[in-house]
N, C-alpha and C positions, 0 to 999 in steps of 0.2 A: 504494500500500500504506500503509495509516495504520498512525502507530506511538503510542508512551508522548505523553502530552500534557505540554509542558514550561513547567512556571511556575516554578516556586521549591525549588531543588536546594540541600539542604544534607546535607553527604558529606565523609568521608576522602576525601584525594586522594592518588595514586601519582605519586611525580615523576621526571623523566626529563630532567637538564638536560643535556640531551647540544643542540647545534648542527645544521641540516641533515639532519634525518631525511627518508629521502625513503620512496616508497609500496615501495621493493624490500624497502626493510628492516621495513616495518610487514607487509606480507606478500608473500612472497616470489614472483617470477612461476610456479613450479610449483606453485602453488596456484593457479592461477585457473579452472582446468576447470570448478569447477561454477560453473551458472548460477544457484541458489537462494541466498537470503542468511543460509542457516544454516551452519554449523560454522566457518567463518571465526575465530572464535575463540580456538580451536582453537590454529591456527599464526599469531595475531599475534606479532609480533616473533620468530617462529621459532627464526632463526638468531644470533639474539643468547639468546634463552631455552634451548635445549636445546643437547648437545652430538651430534656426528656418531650418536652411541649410543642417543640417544632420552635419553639423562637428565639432568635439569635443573643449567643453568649456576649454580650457585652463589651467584655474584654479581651475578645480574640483576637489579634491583626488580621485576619482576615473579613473582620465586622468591621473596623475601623477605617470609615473612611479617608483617610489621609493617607492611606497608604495604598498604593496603587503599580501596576507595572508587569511588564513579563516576564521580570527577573521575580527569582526566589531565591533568599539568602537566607543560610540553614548553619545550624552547629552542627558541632561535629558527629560523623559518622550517622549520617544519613542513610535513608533507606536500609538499614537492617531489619533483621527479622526474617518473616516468608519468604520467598522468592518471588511473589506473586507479581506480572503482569500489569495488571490492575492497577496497581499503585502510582506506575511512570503513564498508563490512560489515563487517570485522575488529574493528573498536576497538568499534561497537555491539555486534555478536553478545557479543564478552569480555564487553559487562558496563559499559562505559564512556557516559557520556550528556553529558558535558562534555569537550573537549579545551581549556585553557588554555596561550598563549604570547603572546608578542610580538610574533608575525608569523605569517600561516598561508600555503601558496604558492594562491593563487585555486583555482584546480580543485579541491584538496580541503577547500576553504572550502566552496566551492558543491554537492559529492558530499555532507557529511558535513550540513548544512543541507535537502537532499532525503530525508533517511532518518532524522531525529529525533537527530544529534549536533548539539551547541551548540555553535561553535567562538568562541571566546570573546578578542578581543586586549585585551591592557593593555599598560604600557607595559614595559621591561625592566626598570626599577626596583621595580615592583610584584613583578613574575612574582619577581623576586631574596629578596623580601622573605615571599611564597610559600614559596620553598625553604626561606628558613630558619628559618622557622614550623614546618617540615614537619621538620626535620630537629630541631628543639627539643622537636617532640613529633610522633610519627609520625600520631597520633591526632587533632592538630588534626582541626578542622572547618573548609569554607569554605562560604558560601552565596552559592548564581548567583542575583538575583533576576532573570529575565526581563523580566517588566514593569516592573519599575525600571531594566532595564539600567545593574546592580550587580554587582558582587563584592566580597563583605568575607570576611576573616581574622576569624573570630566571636573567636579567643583576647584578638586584640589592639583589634578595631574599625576596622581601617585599611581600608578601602575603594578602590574605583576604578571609574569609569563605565568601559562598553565601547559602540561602537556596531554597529548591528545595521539590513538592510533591511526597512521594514516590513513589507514583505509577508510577508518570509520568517519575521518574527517573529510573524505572525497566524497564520501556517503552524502555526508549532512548538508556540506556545501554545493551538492547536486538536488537534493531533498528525495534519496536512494532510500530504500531501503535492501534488504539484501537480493529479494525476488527481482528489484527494478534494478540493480548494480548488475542483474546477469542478462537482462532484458536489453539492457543500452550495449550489451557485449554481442546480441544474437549473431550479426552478420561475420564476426571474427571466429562464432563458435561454429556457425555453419560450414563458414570458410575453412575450419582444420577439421571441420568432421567429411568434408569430401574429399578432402587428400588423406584421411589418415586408412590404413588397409584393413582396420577392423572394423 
């Protein structure tokens, strides 16, 4: 399924410095029933966002209107837990096309990289310097450049390289996923499957 082609993301970001968020809590396992990768949305963060009544928790940043963007700025060791899928649907469908932390748990490094989320590591002193960018002005901007594998703080100019596989960055900066990275290959695959003798 191709998705958004990802080069150069400059965005408000939403921050979330909480530690060991895992996939239960970005979406919860009674939502997993559908197999399509829409409304996920919906119930990201669910049960930290809404109370038992349907109506929204107060003091979530995701309730808070001032804070807005397609960035999401996360502590450390994100996405642990399940393995689940679900979790890197959730944060796309909301709206989100960048997750930044200081650590991501591999499996939803790898989910959130197959469906056009950027998972983005720097170091904890950066990500720190994030928040408090964000928290001096809600409105900051940060820009991901992809193909510079960059992140700057536009307010301040402070910067930090992130590393990324290339493949999976040919992916993203194409908006590939791995069925479409073999699909853009067909005429070269054709081409050695008629010369080759098996």
């Amino acid at each position: 399924m191709a998705y958004d082609k990802f080069t150069v993301l400059t965005s408000s970001a939403v921050p979330l410095p909480i530690e060991n968020v895992d996939t239960d809590q970005i979406i919860p396992a009674r939502f997993l029933k559908a197999t399509e990768r829409k409304g996920f949305g919906d119930n990201l963060f669910r049960d930290w966002r809404f109370n038992n009544d349907d109506t929204p928790k107060q003091d979530f940043v995701l309730n808070n209107p001032i804070y807005s963007g397609k960035i999401l700025v996360a502590g450390k060791n994100f996405g642990s837990g399940s393995s689940r899928e679900h979790a890197a649907w959730a944060i796309y469908d909301y709206g989100f096309r960048c997750v930044i932390s200081s650590f991501f748990a591999d499996i939803f490094k790898g989910n959130s990289l197959n469906i056009g989320i950027l998972p983005v590591t720097v170091s904890e002193a950066f990500v720190d310097k994030i928040f408090k960018a964000i928290e001096a002005d809600p409105k900051t901007e940060l820009e991901v450049n992809l193909p510079e594998q960059k992140v700057t703080i536009l307010a301040t100019g402070e910067s930090e390289s992130f590393d990324i596989n290339g493949y999976k960055k040919h992916n993203m900066m194409n908006g590939f996923d791995d069925i479409d990275y073999l699909q853009a290959m067909k005429s070269e695959i054709n081409s050695f499957a008629e010369k080759s003798i098996y």
